[in-house]
FIKE-392107 format. One record per atom (N, C-alpha, C): residue number from 1; residue in three letters; chain; atom name; x, y, z. Coordinates in nm, 3 decimals, padded with zeros to 5 digits. Each point is the difference from the previous one (the first is absolute). Layout:
N
PT    k    r  c   a        X        Y        Z
PT  NUM  ALA  A  CA        X        Y        Z
...
***
This chain:
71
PT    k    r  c   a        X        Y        Z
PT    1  UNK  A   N  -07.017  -02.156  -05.929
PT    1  UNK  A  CA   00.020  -00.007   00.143
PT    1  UNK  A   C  -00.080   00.109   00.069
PT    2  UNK  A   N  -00.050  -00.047   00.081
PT    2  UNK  A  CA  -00.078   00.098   00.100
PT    2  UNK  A   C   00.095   00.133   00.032
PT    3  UNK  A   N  -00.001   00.092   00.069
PT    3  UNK  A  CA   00.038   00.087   00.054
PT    3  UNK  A   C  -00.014   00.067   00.141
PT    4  UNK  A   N   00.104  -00.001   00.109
PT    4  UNK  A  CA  -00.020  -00.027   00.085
PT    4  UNK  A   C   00.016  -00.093   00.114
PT    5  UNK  A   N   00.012  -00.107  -00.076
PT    5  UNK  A  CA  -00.081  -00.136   00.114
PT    5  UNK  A   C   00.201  -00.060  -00.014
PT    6  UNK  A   N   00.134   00.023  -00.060
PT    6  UNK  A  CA   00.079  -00.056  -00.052
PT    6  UNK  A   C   00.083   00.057   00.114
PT    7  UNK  A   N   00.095  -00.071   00.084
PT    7  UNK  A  CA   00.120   00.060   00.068
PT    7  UNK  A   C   00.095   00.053  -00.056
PT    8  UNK  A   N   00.084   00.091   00.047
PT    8  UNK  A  CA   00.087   00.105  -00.027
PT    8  UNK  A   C   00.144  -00.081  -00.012
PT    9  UNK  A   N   00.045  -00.014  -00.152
PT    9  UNK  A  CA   00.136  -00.076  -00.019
PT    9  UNK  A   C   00.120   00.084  -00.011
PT   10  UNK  A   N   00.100  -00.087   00.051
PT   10  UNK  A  CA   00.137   00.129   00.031
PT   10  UNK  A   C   00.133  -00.102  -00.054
PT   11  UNK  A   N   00.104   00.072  -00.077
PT   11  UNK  A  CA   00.125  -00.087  -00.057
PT   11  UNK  A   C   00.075   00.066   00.133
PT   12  UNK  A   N   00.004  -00.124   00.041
PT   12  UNK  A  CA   00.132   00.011   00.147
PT   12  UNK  A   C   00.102  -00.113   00.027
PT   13  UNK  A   N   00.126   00.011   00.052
PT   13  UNK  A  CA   00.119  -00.034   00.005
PT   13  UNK  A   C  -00.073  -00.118   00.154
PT   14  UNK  A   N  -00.002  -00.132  -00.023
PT   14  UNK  A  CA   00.010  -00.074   00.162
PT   14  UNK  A   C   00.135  -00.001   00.000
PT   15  UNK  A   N   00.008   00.040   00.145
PT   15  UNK  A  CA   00.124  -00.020   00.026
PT   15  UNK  A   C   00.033  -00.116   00.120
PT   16  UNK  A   N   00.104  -00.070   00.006
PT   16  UNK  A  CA   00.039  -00.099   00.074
PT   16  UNK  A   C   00.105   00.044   00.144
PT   17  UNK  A   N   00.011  -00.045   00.117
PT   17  UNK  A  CA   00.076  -00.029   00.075
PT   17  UNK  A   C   00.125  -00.001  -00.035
PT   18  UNK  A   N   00.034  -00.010  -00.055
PT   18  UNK  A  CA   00.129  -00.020  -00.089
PT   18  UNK  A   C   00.064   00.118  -00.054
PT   19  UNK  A   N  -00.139   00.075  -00.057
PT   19  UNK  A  CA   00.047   00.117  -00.039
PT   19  UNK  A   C  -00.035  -00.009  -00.135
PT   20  UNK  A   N  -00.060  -00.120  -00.105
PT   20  UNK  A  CA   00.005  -00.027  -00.120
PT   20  UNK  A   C  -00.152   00.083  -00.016
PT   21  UNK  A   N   00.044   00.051  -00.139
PT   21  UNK  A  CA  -00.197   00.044  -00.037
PT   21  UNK  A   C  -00.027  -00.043  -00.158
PT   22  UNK  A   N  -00.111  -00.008   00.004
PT   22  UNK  A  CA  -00.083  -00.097  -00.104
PT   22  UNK  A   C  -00.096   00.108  -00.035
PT   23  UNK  A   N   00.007   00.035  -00.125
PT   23  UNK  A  CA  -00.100   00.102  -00.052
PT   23  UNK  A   C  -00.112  -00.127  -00.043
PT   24  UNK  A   N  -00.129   00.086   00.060
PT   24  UNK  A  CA  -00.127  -00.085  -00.071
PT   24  UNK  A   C  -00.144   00.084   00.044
PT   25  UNK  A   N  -00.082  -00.074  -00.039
PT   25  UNK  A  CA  -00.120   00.140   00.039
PT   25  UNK  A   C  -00.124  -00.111   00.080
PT   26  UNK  A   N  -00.060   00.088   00.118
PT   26  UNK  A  CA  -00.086  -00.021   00.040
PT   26  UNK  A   C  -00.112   00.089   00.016
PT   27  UNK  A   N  -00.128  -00.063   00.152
PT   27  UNK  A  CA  -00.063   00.124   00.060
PT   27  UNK  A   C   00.043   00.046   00.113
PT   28  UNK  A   N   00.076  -00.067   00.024
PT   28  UNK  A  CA   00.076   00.082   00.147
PT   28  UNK  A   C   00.148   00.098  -00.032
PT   29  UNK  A   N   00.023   00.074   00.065
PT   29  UNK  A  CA   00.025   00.120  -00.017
PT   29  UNK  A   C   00.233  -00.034   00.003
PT   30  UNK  A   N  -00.002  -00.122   00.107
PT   30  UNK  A  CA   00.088  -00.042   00.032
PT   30  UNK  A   C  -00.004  -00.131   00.064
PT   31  UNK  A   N   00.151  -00.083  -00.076
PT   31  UNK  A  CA   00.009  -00.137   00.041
PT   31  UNK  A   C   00.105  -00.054   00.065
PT   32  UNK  A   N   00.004  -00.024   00.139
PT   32  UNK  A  CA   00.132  -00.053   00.075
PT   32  UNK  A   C   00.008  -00.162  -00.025
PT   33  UNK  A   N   00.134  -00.041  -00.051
PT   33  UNK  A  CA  -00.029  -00.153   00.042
PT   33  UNK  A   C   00.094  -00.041   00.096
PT   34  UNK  A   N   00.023  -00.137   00.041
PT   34  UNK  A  CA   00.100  -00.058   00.090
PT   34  UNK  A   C   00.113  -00.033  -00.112
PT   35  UNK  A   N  -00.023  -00.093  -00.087
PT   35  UNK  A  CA   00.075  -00.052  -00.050
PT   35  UNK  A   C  -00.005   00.017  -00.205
PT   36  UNK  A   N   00.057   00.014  -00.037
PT   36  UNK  A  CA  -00.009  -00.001  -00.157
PT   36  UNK  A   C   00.073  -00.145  -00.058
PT   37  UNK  A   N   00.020   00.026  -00.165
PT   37  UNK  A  CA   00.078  -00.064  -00.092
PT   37  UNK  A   C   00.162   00.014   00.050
PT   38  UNK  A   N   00.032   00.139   00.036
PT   38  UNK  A  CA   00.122   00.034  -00.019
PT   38  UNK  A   C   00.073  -00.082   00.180
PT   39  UNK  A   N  -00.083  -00.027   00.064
PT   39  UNK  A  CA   00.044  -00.036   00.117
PT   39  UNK  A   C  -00.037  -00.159   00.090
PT   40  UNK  A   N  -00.161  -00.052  -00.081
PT   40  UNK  A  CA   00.004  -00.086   00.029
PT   40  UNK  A   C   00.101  -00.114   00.035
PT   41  UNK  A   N  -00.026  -00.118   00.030
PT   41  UNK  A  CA   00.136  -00.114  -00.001
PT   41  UNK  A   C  -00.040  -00.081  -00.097
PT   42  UNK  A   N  -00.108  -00.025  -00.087
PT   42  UNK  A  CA   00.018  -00.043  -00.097
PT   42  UNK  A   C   00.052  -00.016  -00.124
PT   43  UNK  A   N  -00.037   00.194   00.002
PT   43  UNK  A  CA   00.085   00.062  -00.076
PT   43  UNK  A   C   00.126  -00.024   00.015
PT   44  UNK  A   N   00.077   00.071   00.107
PT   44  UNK  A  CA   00.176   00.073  -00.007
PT   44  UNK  A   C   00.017  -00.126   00.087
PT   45  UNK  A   N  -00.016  -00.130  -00.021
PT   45  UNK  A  CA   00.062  -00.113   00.093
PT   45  UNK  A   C   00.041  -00.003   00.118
PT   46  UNK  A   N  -00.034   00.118   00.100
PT   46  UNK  A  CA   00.065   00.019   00.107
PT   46  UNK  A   C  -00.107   00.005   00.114
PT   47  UNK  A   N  -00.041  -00.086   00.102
PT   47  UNK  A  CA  -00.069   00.008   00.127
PT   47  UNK  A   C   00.016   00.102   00.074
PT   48  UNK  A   N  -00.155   00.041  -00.043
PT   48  UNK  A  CA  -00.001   00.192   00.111
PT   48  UNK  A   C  -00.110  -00.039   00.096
PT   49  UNK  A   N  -00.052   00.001   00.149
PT   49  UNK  A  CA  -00.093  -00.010   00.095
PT   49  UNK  A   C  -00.043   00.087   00.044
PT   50  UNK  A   N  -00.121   00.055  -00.018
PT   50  UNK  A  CA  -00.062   00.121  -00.017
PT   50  UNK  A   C  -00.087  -00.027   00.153
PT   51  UNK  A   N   00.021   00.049   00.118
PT   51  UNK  A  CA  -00.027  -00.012   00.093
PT   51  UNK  A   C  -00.112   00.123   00.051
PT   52  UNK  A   N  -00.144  -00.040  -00.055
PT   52  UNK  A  CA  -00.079   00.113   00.018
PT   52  UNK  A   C  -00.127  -00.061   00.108
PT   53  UNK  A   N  -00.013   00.121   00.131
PT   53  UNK  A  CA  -00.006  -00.011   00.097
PT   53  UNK  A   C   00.022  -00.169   00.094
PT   54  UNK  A   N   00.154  -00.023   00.023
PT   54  UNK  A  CA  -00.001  -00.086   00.039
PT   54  UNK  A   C  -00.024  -00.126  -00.029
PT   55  UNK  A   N  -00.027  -00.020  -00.113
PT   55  UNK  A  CA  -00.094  -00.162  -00.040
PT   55  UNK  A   C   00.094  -00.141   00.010
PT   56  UNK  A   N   00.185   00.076  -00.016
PT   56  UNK  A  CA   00.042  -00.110  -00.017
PT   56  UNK  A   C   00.049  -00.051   00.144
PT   57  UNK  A   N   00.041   00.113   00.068
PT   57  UNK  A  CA   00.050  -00.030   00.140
PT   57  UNK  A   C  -00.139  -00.121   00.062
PT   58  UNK  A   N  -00.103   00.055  -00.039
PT   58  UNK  A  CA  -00.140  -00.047   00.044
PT   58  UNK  A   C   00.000  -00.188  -00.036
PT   59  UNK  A   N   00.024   00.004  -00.111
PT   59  UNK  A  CA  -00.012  -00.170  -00.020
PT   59  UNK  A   C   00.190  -00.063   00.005
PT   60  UNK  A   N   00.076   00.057   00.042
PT   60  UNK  A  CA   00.114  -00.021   00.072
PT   60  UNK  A   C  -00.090  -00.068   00.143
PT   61  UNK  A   N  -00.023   00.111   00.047
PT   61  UNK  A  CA  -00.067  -00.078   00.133
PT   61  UNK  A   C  -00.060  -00.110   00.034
PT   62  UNK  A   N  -00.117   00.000  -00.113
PT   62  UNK  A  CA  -00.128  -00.108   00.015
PT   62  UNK  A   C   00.095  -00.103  -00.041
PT   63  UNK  A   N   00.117   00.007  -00.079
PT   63  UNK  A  CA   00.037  -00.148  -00.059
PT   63  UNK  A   C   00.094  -00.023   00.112
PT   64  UNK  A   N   00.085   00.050   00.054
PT   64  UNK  A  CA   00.068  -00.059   00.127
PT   64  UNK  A   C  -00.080  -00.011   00.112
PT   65  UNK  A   N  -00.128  -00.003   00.062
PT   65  UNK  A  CA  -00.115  -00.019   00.033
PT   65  UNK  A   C   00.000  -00.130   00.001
PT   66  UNK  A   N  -00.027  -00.037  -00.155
PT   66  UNK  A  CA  -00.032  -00.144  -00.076
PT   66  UNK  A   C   00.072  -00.120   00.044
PT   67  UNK  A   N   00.081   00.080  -00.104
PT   67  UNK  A  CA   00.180  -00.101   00.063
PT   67  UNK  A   C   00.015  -00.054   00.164
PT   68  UNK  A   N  -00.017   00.098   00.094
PT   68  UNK  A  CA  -00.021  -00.074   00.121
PT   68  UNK  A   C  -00.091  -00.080   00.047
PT   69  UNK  A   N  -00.096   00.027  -00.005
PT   69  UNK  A  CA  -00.139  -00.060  -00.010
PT   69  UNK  A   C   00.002  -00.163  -00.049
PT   70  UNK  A   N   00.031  -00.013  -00.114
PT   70  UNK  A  CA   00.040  -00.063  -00.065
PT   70  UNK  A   C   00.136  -00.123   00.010
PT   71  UNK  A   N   00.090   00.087  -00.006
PT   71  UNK  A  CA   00.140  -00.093   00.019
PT   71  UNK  A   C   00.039   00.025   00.135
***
């Protein structure tokens, strides 16, 4: 391997929203996620709506929009 030319790898904890952390290694220094294993709804069977900036209120709208428009 060359020397030099290779990014700088680090063993770091991502941690989740949730609060859950996942040891694994990258090149970035630190990893936020939204959602993991431990919280998904696929996972733990339970419907969570992760409402990030607005998106759902947003197509709430456009679809009652529709609906009138429409019916």
């Amino acid at each position: 391997m060359k020397e030099g030319i290779h990014p700088k790898y680090y063993d770091l904890f991502a941690t989740c929203v949730c609060g859950n952390k996942v040891a694994l290694g990258s090149t970035k220094e630190q990893i936020r996620v939204e959602i993991c294993s431990s919280c998904h709804p696929y996972y733990t069977g339970q419907q969570k709506i992760i409402d990030t900036e607005g998106r759902v209120d947003r197509f709430v709208k456009r679809y009652k929009k529709l609906e009138q428009v429409s019916g």
